[in-house]
Structure formats: structure tokens, C-alpha cells
C-alpha beads as a LAMMPS data file, in Angstrom:
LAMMPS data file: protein, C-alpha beads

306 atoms
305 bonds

1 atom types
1 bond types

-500.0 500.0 xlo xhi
-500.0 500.0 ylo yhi
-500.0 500.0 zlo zhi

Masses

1 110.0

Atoms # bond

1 1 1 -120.867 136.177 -380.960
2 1 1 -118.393 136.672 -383.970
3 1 1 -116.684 139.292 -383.563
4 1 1 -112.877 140.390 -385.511
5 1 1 -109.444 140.679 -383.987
6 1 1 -108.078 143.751 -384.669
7 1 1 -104.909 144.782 -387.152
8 1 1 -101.700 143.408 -384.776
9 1 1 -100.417 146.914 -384.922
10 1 1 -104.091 147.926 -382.848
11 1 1 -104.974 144.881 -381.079
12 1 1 -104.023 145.490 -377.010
13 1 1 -105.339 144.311 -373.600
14 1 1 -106.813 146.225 -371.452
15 1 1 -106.858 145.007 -367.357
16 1 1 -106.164 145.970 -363.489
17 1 1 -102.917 145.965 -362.156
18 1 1 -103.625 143.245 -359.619
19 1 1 -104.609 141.312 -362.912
20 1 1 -100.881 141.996 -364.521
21 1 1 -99.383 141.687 -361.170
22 1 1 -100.883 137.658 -360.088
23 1 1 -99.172 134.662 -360.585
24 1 1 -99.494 133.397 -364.300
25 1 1 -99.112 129.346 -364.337
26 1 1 -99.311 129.124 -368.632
27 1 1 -96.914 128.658 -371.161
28 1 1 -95.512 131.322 -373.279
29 1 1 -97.926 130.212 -376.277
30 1 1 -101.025 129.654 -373.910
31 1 1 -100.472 132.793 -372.375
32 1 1 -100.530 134.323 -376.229
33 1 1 -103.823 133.105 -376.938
34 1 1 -105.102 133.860 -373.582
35 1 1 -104.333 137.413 -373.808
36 1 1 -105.271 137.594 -377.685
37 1 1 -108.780 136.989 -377.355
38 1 1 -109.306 138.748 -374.317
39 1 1 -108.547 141.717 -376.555
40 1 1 -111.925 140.986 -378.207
41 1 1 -113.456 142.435 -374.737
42 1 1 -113.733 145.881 -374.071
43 1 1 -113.173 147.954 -371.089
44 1 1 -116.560 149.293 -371.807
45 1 1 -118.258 146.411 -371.953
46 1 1 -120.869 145.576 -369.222
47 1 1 -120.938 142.022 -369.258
48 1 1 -118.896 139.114 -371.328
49 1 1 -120.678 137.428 -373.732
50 1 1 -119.681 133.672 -375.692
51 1 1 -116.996 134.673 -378.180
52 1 1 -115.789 132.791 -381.603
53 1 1 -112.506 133.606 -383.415
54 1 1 -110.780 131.967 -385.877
55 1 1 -107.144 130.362 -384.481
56 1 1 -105.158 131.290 -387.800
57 1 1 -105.699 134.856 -386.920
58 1 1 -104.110 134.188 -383.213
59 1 1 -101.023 133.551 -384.537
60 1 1 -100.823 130.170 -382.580
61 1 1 -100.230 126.565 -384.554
62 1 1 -103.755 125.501 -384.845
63 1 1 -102.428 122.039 -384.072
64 1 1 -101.185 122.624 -380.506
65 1 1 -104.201 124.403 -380.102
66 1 1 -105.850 122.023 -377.703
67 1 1 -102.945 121.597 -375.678
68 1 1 -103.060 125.614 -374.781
69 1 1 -106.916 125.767 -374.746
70 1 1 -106.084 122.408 -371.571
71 1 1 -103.182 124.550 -369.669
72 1 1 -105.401 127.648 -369.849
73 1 1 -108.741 125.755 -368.163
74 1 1 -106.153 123.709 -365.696
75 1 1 -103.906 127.389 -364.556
76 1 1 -105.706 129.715 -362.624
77 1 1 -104.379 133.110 -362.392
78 1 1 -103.113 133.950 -358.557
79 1 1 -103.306 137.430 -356.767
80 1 1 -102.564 137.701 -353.144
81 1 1 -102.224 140.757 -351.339
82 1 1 -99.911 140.322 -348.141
83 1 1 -101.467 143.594 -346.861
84 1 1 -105.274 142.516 -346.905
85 1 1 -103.488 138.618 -346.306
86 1 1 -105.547 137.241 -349.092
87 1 1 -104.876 135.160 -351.826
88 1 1 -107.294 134.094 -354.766
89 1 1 -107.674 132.263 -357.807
90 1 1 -109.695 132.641 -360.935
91 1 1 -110.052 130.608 -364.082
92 1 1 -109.732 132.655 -367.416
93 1 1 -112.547 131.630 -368.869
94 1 1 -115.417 129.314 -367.862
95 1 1 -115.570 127.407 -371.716
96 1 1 -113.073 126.641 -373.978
97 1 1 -114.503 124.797 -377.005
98 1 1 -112.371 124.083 -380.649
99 1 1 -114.247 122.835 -383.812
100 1 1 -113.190 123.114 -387.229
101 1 1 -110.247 125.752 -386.766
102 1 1 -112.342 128.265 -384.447
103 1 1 -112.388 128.395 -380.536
104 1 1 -115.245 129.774 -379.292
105 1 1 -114.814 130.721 -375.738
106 1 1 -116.238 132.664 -372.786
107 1 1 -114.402 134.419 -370.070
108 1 1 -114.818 133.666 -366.531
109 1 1 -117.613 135.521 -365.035
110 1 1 -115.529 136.245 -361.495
111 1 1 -113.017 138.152 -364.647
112 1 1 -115.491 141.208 -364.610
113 1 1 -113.420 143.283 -361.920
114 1 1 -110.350 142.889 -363.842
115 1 1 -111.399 143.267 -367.400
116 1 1 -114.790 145.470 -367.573
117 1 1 -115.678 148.811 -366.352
118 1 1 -112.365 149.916 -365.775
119 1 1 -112.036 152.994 -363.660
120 1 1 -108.409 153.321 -363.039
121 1 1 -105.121 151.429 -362.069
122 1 1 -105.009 149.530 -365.055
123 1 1 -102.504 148.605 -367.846
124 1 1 -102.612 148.674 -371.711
125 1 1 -99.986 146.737 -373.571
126 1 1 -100.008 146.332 -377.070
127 1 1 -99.858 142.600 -378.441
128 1 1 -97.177 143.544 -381.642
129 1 1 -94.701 143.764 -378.781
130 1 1 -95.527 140.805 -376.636
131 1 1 -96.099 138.327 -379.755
132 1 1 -92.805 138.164 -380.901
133 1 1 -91.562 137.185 -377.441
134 1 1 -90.806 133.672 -377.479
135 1 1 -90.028 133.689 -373.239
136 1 1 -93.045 133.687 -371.103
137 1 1 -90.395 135.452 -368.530
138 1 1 -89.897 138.077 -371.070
139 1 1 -93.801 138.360 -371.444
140 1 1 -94.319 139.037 -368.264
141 1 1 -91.009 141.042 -367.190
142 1 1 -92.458 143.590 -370.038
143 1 1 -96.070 143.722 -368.549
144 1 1 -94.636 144.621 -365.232
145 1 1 -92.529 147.418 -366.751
146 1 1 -94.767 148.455 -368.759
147 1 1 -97.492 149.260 -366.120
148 1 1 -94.855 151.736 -364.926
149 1 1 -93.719 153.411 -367.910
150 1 1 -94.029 157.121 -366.989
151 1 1 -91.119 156.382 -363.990
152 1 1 -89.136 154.349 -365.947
153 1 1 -88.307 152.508 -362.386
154 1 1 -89.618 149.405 -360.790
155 1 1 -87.895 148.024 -357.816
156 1 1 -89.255 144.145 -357.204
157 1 1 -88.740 142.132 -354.123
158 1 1 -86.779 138.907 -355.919
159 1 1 -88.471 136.209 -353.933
160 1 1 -92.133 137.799 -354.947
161 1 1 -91.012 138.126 -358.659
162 1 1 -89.810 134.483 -358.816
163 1 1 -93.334 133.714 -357.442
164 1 1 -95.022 135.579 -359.806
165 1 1 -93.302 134.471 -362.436
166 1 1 -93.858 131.140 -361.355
167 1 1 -90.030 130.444 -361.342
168 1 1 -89.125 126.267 -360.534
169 1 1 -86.789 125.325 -357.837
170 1 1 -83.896 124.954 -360.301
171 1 1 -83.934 128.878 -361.309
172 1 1 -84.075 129.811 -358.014
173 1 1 -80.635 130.809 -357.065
174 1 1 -79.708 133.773 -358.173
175 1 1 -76.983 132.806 -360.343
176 1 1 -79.423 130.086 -362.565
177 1 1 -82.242 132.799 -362.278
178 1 1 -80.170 135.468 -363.701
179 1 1 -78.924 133.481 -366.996
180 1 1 -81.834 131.553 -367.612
181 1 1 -83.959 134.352 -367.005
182 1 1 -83.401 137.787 -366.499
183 1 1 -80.585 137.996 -369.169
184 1 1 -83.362 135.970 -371.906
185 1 1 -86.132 138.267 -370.879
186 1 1 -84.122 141.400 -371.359
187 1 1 -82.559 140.030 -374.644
188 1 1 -85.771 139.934 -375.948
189 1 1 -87.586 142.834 -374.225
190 1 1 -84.680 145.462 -376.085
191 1 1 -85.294 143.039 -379.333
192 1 1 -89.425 143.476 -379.794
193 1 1 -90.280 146.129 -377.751
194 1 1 -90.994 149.712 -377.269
195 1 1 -88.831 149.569 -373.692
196 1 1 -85.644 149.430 -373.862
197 1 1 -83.038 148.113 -370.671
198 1 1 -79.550 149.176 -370.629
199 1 1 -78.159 145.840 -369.906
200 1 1 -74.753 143.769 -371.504
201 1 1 -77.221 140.374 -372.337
202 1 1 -74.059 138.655 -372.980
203 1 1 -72.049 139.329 -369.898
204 1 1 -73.009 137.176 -366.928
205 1 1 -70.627 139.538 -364.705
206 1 1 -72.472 142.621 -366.195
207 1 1 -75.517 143.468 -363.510
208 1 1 -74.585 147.241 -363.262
209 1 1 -77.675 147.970 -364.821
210 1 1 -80.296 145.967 -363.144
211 1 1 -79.117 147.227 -359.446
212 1 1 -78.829 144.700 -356.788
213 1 1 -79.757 145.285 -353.155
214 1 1 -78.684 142.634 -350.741
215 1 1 -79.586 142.248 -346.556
216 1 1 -77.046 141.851 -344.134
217 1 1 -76.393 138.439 -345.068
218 1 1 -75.491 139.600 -348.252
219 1 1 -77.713 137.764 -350.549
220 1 1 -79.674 139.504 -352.849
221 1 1 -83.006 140.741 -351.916
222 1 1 -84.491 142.864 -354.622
223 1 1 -84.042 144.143 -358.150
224 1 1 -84.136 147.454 -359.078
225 1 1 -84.704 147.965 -362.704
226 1 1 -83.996 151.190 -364.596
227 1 1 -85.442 151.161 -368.355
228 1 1 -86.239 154.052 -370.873
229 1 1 -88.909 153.936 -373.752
230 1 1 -88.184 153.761 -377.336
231 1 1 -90.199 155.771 -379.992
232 1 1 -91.011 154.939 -383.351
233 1 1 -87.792 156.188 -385.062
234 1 1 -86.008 154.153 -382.092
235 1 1 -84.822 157.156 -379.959
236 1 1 -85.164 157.181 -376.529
237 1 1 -87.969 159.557 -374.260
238 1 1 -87.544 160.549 -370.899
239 1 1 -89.593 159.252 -368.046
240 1 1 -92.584 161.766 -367.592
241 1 1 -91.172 161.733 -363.700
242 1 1 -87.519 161.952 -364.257
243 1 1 -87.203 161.765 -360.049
244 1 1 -86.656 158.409 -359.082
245 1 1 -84.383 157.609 -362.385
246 1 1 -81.063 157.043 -362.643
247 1 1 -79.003 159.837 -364.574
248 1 1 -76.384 156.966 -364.692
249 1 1 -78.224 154.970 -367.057
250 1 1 -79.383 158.161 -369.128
251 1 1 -76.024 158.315 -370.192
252 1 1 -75.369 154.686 -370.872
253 1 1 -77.779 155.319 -373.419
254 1 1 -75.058 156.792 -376.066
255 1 1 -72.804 153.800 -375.260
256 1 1 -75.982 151.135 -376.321
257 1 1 -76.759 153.976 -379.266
258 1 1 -73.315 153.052 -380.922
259 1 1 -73.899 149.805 -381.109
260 1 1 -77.573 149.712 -382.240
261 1 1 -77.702 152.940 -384.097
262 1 1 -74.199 153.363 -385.506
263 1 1 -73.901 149.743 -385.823
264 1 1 -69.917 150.705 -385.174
265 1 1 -67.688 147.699 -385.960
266 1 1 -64.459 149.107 -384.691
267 1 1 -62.451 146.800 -382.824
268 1 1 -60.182 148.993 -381.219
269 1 1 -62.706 151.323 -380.464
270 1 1 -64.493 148.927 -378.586
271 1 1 -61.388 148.349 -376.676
272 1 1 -61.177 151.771 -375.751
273 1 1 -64.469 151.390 -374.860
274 1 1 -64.475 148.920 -372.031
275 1 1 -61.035 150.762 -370.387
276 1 1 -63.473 153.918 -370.692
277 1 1 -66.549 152.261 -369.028
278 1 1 -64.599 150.708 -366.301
279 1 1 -63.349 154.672 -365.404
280 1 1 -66.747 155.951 -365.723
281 1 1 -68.565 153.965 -363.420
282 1 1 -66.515 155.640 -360.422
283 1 1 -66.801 159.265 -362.248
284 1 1 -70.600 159.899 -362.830
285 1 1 -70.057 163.539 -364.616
286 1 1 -67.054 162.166 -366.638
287 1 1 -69.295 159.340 -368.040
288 1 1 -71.693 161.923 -369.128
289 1 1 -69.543 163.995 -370.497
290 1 1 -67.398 161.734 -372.457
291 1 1 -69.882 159.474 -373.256
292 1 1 -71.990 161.913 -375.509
293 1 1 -68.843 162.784 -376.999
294 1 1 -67.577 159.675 -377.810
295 1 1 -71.231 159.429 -379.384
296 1 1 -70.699 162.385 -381.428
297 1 1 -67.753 161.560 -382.635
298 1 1 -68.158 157.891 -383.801
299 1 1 -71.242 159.984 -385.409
300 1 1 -69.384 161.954 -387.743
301 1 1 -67.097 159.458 -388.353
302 1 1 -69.812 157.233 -389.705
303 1 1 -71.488 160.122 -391.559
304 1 1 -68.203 160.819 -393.546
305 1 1 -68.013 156.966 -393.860
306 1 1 -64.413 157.277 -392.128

Bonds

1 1 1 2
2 1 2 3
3 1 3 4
4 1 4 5
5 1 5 6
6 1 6 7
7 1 7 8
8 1 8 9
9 1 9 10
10 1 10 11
11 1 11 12
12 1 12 13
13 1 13 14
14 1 14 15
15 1 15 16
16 1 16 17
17 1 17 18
18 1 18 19
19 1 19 20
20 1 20 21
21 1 21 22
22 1 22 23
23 1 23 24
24 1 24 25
25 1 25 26
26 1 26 27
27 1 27 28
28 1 28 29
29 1 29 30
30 1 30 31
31 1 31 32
32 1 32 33
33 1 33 34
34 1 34 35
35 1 35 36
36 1 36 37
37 1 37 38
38 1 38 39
39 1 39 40
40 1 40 41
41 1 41 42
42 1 42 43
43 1 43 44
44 1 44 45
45 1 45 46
46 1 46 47
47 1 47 48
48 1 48 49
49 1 49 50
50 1 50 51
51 1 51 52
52 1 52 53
53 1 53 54
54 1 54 55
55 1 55 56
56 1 56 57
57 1 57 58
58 1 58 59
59 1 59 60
60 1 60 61
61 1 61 62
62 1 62 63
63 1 63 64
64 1 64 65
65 1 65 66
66 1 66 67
67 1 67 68
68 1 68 69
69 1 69 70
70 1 70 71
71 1 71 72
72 1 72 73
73 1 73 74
74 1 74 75
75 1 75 76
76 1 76 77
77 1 77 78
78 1 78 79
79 1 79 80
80 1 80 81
81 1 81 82
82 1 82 83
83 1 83 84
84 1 84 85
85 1 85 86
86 1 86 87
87 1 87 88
88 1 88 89
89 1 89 90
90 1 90 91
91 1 91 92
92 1 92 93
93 1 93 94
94 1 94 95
95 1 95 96
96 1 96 97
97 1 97 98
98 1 98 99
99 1 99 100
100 1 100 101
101 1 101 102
102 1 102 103
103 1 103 104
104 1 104 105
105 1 105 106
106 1 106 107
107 1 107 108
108 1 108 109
109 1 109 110
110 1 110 111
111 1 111 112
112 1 112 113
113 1 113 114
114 1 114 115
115 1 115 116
116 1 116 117
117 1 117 118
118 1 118 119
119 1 119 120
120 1 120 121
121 1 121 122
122 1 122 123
123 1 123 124
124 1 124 125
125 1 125 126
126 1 126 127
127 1 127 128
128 1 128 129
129 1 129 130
130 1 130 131
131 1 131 132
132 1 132 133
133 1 133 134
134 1 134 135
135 1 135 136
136 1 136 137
137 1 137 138
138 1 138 139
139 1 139 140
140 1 140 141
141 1 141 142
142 1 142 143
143 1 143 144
144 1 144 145
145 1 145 146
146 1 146 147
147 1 147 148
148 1 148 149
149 1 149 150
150 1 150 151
151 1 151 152
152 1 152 153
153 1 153 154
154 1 154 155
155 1 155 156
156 1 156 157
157 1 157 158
158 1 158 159
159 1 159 160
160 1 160 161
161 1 161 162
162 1 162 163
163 1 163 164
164 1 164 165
165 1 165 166
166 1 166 167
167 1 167 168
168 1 168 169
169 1 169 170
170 1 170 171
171 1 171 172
172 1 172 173
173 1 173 174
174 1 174 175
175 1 175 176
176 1 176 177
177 1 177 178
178 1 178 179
179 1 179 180
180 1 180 181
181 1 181 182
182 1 182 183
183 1 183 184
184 1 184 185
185 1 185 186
186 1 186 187
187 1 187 188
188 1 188 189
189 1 189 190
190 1 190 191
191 1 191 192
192 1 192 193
193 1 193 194
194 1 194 195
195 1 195 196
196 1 196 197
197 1 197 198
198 1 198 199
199 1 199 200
200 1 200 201
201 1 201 202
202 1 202 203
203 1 203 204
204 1 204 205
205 1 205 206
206 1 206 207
207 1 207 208
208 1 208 209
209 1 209 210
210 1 210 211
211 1 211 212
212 1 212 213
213 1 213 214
214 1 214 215
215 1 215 216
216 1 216 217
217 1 217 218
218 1 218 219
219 1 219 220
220 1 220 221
221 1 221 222
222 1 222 223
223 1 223 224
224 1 224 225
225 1 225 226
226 1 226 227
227 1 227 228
228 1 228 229
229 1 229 230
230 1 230 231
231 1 231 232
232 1 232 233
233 1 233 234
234 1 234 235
235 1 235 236
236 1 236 237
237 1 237 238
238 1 238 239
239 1 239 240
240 1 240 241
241 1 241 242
242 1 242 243
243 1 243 244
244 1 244 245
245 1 245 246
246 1 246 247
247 1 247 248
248 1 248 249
249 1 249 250
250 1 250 251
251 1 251 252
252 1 252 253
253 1 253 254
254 1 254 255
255 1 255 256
256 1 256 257
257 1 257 258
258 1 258 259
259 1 259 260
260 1 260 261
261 1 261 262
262 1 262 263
263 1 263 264
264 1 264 265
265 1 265 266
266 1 266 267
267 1 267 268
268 1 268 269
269 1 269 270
270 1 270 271
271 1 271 272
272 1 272 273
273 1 273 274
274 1 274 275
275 1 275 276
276 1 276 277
277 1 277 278
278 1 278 279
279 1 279 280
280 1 280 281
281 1 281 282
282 1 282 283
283 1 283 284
284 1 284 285
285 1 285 286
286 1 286 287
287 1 287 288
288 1 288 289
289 1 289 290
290 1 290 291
291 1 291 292
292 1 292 293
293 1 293 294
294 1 294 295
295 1 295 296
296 1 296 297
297 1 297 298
298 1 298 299
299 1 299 300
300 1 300 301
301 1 301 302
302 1 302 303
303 1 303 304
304 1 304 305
305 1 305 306
């Protein structure tokens, strides 16, 4: 069946949350194409049927095409559940042919329960976000935060996320795992995205914003992150449930709006700026307070091009 990828700006994926929770073994571009032609399947849909699309509308290099089209048939997605104590695989897609610039492909019939006749718990992410992404970290990072928009709080266990992320033994201390890819993913999550995460990308000492929690042997144990969504003139909405959200990062929000919105060069201001940061993370009110003001202020200043 032919059938036509939609406009970027419309073309999303629709699955289960186990689906964007499992363990995803591709690379950043195979997971692209992956995800882009699942797209072509409805939630609606009762059954999958054999699919052909055209690669130059995947945005992939046609080229390199059979090298995603092998990691895709040779990576299973993973999903265990430590509750039920199971843990399953499933192949994307049972074919995977490419002739003459077109893949035509069908999807795995064991996919059904993730993809088709979709009830609840699922996720919708939009692929004009995710595209631009050149970190399969950053892909993924997004999905996860995305599925829980409306709280704009996700707490992960940092040995499960490695593991879903399917991390290798180099990244896994926390110090290699946090530059090569936390700090990446973020970079480019508050680049292409509608979320946007409050965190210094070019500070390795800067975690304030991604909150630690460590056991008694004081290594870290989980990440907490905090993250608001952007609109489409690049302000900032609350969290439909405001409870379990930081008011401390709220109000980091005008320091990150000087930069990005004001685009505010000052050097001396910025000085000011880190002596006033340092006294506002032990003074919660003071950092609201005099953060919106200092907001205000540069502002004006940049309205009456002072």
C-alpha cells in the first residue's frame, strides 16, 4: 500500500507508554526512520498492512539507508516490567525491503498492542521536534518527558534510565554519563523542542536543576527532572498540575528568558548575575522576587535600546 507522509509540521507517532518506556538498541538515524514510517499507521487502524514510502521524504541519506533498514531488523525493542518480572522483545517490523529509492516495509504483527486500537496510556510526539535531534539520548530523554507533560516532573531511577537508554559501560559513571549525555540531550532538547529544561549546558558543576538524590552511600540514585513547555511565541505554560513542580525553577525561568529572549550581552550584568544566583539559591522568595525584577528591568532597558 502507498500511502503519503504527512507535512513535518503534522506528521507524529502515536504508541503505549510501555512502547516509549522499553529499551531502544538503534542509532539516532535508525531510530528516525523507524519512528517516521510508523507514523503512516494509525491508532485507528485494525490491522497493519505492507507499506511503501519513498526515503527522500524520510529525511534520511538514501545511501545509508540499508545500514538503518539492518540495525532496525537486528534491535529489538525491550520492555520489562519488574512488577509482573517480565521482560520481552519485539522486532519493529517483520520486512524491510529497499529498491529503487523506496522501502517498502511491514510492521511486526506482535506491534498491534502498542501501535493500534489505542485506548489510553499512550504518547503523541510530534516528529518536527525529534528530527532535528542529532543525539539518540536526546531522542529519547524528550519522549520520556514528553509522555509527562501536564506535571512537568519525572523522577527516573539512574540505573533503569541508563538501561533504557541503552547507555555502554564507559558512560556509566555518573560523571562520563552526565557530560556525554545528559548535558548533550538537554542542549538539544531546549534547542528543537517545545520543552524546555532550566539547565547551565555548559557548566559541568551546574546540576541544580536536574536534582540529584543519592542513598546512604552517597552515590547518586535517581534524577529528578523539572521542565516547563514552550508555546509557539516561545513563552513558557504552566504544568496543568502545578503540585509536584518546583516553584524554584518557575523562577529560574526569567534568568534563562534574558538570555534567550533579551539576548542581553552585558558583561557586567552577567557578573552581577552569578553573585545574585549564588544568594538566591539559599533565599527561595528573594529569587522570585528579584529575579522578575531583574527581568523587567533588563526589559526596558532593551526596549529603550539603553
Amino acid at each position: 500500500m502507498k500511502k503519503e507522509l504527512e507535512n513535518i509540521d503534522n506528521r507524529n507517532f502515536v504508541r503505549t507508554n510501555k512502547l516509549v518506556n522499553g529499551r531502544v538498541k538503534l542509532k539516532a538515524k535508525s531510530y528516525d526512520l523507524i519512528r517516521n514510517i510508523s507514523t503512516l499507521v494509525s491508532p485507528t487502524d485494525t490491522d497493519f498492512w505492507t507499506y511503501e514510502v519513498e526515503v527522500a521524504k524520510l529525511g534520511i541519506d538514501y545511501k545509508r539507508a540499508k545500514e538503518y533498514i539492518r540495525d532496525i531488523m537486528r534491535n529489538p525493542i525491550e520492555i520489562k516490567d519488574d512488577v509482573k518480572q517480565t521482560f520481552d522483545c519485539y522486532s519493529w517490523c517483520s520486512s524491510m525491503k529497499y529498491k529503487n529509492g523506496f522501502i517498502t516495509f511491514k510492521l511486526d504483527p506482535e506491534m498491534k498492542e502498542f501501535m493500534l486500537q489505542i485506548k489510553g496510556n499512550f504518547t503523541k510526539t510530534f516528529e518536527k521536534y525529534i528530527l532535528p535531534m542529532e543525539s539518540i539520548y536526546a531522542k529519547r530523554i524528550y519522549e520520556m518527558l514528553y509522555q509527562v507533560k501536564d506535571f512537568g516532573y519525572r523522577k527516573f531511577n539512574l540505573e533503569e534510565l541508563q538501561e533504557i537508554l541503552d547507555v555502554p559501560k564507559s558512560l556509566i559513571p555518573y560523571f562520563n554519563f552526565k557530560a556525554r549525555v545528559l548535558l548533550i540531550a538537554i542542549k538539544e532538547i531546549n534547542k528543537h523542542t517545545d520543552i524546555y529544561i532550566p539547565v547551565n549546558t555548559d557548566n559541568l558543576k551546574d546540576v541544580s536543576w536536574i536534582r540529584l538524590q543519592c542513598g546512604k552511600t552517597r552515590k547518586i540514585t535517581h534524577l529528578n527532572f523539572e521542565f516547563r513547555l514552550k508555546s509557539d511565541k516561545g513563552l513558557f505554560s504552566e504544568p496543568k498540575n502545578k503540585e509536584p513542580y518546583s516553584r524554584f525553577v518557575i523562577d529560574k525561568i526569567y534568568i534563562d528568558k534574558i538570555e534567550n529572549e533579551l539576548n542581553y550581552q552585558d558583561v557586567e550584568i552577567f557578573k552581577e548575575q552569578e553573585i545574585f544566583l549564588d544568594f538566591c539559591k539559599k533565599n527561595k522568595k528573594a529569587y522570585k522576587d528579584m529575579s522578575k525584577s531583574l527581568y523587567i528591568h533588563l526589559k526596558k532597558k532593551r526596549e529603550l535600546g539603553l
